[in-house]
C-alpha positions in Angstrom: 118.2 117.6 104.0 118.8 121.5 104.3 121.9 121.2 106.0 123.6 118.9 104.0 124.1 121.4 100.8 123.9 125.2 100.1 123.5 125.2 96.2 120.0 124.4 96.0 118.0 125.9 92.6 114.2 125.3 92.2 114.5 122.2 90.8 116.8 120.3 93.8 114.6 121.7 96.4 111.9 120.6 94.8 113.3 117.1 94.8 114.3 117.7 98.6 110.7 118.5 99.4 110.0 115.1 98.1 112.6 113.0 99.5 111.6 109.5 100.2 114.0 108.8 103.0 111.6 107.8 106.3 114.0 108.7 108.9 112.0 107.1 111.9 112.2 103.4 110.4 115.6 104.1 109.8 115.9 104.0 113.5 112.9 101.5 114.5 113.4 98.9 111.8 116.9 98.1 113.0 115.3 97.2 116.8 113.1 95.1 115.3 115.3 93.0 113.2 117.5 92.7 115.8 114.7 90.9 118.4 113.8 88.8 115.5 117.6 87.8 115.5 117.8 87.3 118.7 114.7 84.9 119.2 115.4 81.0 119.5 114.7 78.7 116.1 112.7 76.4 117.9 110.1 80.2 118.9 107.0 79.8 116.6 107.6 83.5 115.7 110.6 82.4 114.2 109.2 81.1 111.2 106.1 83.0 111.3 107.8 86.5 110.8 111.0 85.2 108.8 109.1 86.4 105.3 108.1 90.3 106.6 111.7 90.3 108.3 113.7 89.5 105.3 111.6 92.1 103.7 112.3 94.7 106.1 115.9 93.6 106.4 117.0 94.7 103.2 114.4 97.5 102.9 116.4 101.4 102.3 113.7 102.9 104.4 112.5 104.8 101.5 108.4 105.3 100.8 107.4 104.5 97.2 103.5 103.6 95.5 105.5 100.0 94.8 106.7 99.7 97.8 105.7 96.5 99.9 108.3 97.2 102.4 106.3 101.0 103.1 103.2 99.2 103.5 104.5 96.6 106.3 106.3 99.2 107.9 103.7 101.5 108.4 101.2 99.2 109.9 103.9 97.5 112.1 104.6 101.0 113.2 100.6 102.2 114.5 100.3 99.0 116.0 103.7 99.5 118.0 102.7 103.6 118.7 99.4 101.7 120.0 101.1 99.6 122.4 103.8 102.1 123.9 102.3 105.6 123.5 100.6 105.7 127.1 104.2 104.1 129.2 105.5 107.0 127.0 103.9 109.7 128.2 104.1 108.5 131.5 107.7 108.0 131.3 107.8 111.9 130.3 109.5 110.5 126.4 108.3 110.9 123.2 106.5 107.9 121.5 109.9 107.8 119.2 112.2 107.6 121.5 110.6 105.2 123.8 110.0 102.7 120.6 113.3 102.7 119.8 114.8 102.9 123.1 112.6 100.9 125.1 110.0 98.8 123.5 110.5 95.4 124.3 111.3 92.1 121.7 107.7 91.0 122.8 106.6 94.1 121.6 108.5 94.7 118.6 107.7 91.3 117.7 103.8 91.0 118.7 103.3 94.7 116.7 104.6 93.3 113.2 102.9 90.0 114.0 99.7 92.2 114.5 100.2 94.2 111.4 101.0 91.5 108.7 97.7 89.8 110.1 95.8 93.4 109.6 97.5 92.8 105.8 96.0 89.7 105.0 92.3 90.1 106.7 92.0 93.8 104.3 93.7 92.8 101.6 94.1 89.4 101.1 98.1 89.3 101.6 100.9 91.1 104.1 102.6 92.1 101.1 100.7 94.9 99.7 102.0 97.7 97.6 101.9 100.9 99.5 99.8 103.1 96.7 97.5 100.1 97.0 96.5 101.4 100.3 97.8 104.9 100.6 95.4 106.6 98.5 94.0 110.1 97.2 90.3 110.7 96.9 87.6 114.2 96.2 84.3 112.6 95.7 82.5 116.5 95.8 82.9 119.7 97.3 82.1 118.5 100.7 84.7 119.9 103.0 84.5 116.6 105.1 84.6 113.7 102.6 82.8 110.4 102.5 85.3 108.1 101.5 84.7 104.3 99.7 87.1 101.8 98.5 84.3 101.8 95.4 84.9 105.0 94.0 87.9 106.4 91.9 91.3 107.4 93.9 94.7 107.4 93.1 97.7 106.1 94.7 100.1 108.5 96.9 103.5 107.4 97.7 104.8 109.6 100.7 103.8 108.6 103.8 103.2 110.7 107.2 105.1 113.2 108.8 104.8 110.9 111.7 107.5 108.6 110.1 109.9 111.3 108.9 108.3 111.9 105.5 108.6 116.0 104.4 106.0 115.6 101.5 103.5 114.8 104.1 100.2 112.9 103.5 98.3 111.7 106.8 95.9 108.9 105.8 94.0 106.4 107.5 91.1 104.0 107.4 87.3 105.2 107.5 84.4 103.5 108.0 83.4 100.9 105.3 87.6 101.1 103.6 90.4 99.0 104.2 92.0 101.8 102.1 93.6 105.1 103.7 92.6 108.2 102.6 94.5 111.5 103.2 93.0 114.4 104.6 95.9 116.7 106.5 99.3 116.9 105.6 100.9 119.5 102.8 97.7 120.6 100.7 100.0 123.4 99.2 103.5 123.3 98.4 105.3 125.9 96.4 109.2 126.6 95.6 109.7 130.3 95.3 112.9 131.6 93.6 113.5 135.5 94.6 115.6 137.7 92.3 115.4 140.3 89.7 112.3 138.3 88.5 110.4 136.1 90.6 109.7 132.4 89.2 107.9 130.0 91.2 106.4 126.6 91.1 103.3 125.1 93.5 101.0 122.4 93.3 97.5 122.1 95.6 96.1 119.1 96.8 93.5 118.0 93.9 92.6 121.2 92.3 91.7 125.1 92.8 88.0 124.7 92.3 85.3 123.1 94.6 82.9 122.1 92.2 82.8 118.7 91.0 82.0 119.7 87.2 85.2 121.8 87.0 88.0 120.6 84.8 89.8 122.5 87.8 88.0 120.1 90.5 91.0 117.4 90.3 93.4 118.1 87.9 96.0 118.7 90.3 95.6 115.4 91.7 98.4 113.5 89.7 101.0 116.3 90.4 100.5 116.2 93.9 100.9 112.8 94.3 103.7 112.7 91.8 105.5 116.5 93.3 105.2 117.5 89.5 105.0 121.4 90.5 103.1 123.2 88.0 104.6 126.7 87.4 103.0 130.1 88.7 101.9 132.4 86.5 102.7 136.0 88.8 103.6 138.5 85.5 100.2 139.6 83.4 102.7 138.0 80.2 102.7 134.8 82.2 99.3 134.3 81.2 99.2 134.1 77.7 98.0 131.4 76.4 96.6 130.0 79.4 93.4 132.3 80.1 90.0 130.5 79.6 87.9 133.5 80.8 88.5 136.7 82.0 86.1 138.1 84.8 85.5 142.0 85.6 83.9 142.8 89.1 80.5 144.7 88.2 79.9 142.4 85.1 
């Protein structure tokens, strides 16, 4: 994404940051299809996966909160890192590499059969929008959060770094949710623009205050999720306008 220009402003590397291009299932979906093509019509599997396949097929490998495609993917994906990580540590390989180079058809194949039936027993379907599962969620200050499927979240589109996504949110399933929950990943992202005046733009992870009364507690939420980077008030002028209290140390 760096490489491929050299006339970024703010605004373009913002929309870099946030590119939804996974580049591991650009390279793992292809196996797949291919061991799907390759099985006989009269193979149960045949039928079974054709609806997931066609899906993946024509997916562009892009994350997205609509995305059904993202959803499938992703699942098919832990179940396959489940079944190949150990034979790829001990063939000295990373777990990327050996799923693309040497997972088998069986594998391949018994992974997305495993994760469209994961689909269907949490959520009543395999095809599940991804911001249905993928979710965001600050229930109080409590640095480790109690997360439930009952309470108010919103939906995150980018996936994990684990599948090639820069604007990284690493989420999973807790006890009592079918629903992921993000807790590591980028909590702060800022584009900085250096020059006879500094301008720069940064959003955090839910808000700047810990304190679940604070109009500050979450209102960073929707920008995060969305990569709408507030801007950064750095000159004393900056803050006109925007000032709700001022505090002196001693008072």
């Amino acid at each position: 994404m760096l490489t491929a220009r050299d006339d970024f402003t703010p605004q373009t590397l913002i929309e870099a940051a946030f590119d939804p291009y996974l580049t591991a299932f650009a390279r793992l979906v292809p196996g797949l299809v291919a061991a799907w093509d390759r099985l006989p019509e009269h193979n149960g599997q045949k039928a079974k996966l054709a609806d997931p396949i066609s899906l993946l097929r024509d997916w562009d490998h892009r994350w997205a909160a609509e995305s059904t495609a993202t959803s499938v993917a992703v699942f098919w994906g832990e179940d396959l890192w489940a079944l190949t990580s150990q034979a790829a540590a001990g063939a000295g390989m990373s777990v990327w590499d050996y799923m693309a180079d040497r997972a088998t058809d069986t594998q391949r194949l018994g992974a997305l059969e495993t994760a469209a039936q994961r689909l269907r027993r949490d959520f009543g379907s395999w095809k599940v929008p991804w911001g249905e599962i993928n979710r965001y969620q600050r229930n109080d200050g409590a640095i480790v959060q109690e997360f439930s499927d009952a309470k108010p979240s919103i939906p995150v589109p980018f996936a994990s770094s684990r599948w090639g996504s820069l604007a990284s949110f690493g989420a999973k399933a807790y006890p009592g949710t079918k629903r992921y929950y993000g807790t590591s990943g980028n909590s702060f992202v800022a584009v900085v623009e250096f020059g006879p005046r500094l301008r720069a733009w940064a959003v955090t992870a839910g808000g700047v205050s810990g304190h679940p009364d604070s109009p500050h507690f979450d209102d960073q939420a929707e920008r995060y999720a969305s990569g709408d980077l507030r801007l950064v008030y750095f000159y004393p002028g900056d803050l006109d306008g925007h000032v709700e209290r001022r505090y002196r140390p001693g008072r």
